[in-house]
C-alpha positions as CSV (number, residue, x, y, z in Angstrom):
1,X,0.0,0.0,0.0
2,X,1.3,3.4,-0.7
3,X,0.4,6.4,2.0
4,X,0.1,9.3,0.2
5,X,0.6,12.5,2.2
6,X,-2.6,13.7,3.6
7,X,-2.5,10.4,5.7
8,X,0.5,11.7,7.1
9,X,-0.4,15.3,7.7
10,X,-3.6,14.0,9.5
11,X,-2.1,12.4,12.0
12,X,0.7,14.8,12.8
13,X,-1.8,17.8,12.5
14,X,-4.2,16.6,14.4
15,X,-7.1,17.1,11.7
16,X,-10.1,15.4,11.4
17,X,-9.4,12.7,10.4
18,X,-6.2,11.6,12.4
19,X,-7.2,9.1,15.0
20,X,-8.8,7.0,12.2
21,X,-5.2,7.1,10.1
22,X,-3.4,6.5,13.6
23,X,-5.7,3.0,13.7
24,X,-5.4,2.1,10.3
25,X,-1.7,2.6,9.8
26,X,-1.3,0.2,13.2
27,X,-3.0,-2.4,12.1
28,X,-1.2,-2.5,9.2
29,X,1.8,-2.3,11.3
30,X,0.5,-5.1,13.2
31,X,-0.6,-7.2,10.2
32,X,2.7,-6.6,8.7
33,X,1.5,-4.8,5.6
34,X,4.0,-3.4,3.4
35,X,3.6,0.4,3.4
36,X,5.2,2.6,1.0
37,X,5.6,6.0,0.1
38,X,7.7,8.5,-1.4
39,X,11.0,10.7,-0.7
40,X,9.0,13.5,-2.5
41,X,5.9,12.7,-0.3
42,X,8.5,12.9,2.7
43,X,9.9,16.3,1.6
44,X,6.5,17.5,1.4
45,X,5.0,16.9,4.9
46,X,8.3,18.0,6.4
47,X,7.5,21.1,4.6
48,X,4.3,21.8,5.3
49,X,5.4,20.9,9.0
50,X,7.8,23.9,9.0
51,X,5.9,26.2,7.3
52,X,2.4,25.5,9.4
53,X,3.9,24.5,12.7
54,X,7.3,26.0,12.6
55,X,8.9,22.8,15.2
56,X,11.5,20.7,14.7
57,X,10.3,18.8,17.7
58,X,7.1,18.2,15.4
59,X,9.1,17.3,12.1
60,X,11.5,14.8,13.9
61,X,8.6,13.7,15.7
62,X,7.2,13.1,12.2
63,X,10.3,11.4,10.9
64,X,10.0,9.2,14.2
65,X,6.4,8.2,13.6
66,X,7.7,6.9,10.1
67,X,10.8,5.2,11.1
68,X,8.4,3.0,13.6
69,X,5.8,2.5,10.6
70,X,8.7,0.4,8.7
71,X,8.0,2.4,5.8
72,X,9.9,1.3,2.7
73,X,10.5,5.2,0.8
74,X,10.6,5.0,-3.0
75,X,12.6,7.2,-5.2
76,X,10.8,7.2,-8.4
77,X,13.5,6.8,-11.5
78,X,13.8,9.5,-14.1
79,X,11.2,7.2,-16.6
80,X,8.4,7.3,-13.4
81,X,9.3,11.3,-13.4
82,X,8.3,11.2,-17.1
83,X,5.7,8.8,-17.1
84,X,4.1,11.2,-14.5
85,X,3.7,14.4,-17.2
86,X,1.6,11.5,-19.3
87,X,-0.7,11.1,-16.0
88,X,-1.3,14.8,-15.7
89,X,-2.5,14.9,-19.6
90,X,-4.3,11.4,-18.9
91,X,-6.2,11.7,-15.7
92,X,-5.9,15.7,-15.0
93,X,-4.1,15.4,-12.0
94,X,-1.1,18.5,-11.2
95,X,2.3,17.2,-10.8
96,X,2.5,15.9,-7.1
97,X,-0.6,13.4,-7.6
98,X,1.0,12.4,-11.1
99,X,4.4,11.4,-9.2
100,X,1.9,9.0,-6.7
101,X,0.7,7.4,-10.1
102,X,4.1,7.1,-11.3
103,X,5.9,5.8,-8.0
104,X,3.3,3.1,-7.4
105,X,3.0,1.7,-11.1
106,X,6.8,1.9,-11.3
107,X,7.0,-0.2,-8.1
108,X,3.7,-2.7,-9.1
109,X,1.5,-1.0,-6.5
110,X,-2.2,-1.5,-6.7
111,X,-3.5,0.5,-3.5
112,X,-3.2,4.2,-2.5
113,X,-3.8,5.2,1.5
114,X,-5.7,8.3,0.6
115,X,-8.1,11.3,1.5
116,X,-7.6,13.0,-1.9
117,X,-10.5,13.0,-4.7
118,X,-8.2,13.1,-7.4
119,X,-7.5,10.1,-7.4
120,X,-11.8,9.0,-7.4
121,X,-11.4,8.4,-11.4
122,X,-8.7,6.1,-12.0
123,X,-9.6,2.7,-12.6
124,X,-5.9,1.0,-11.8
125,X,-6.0,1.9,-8.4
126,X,-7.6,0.6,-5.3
127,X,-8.5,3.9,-3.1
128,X,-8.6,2.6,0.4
129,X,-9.8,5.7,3.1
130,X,-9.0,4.8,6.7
């Protein structure tokens, strides 16, 4: 499963939605479910952690949270990059959501840990909403 960022930033902002991605990303933990996501992903919370929060308690707490996740980071290759400008003309999706598509069908993977409704239309992927 690939954890796209929202997941994240719910939990380590405390939204709405948090204590429902705190339990879902446990069990998986528990079940021993291969989670993945991406550097870019990673850059991306920690920079919405400085720029809304302005901690780096709360972004090493964040790295913390990951490191105890097991989560496998991908770096998408130069072709996933590419194959990602295709997705935004295919699917309408801007740049960051294209690089989802392109890291998980680069790395074979079928279901995307998200809030976002971008990703509603495509047919490839498994949406799964804690």
């Amino acid at each position: 499963m690939f954890v796209d960022a929202n997941i994240f930033l719910e939990i380590i902002l405390e939204d709405q939605h948090y204590q429902q991605c705190e339990t879902f990303l446990a069990q998986c933990l528990e079940k021993k479910q291969p989670l993945y996501t991406s550097d870019f992903i990673l850059y991306s919370c920690l920079i919405i952690l400085q720029q809304k929060l302005n901690s780096l308690d709360k972004m090493r707490d964040f790295l913390t949270f990951l490191h105890s996740l097991k989560i496998t980071v991908l770096r998408p290759s130069i072709k996933a990059i590419h194959e990602s400008t295709y997705f935004m003309q295919r699917y309408t999706l801007d740049f960051d959501d294209a690089l989802v598509l392109g890291c998980m069908f680069e790395n074979r993977i079928k279901e995307l840990v998200s809030y976002d409704k971008d990703f509603t239309h495509i047919k490839e992927v498994i949406i799964i909403r804690p």
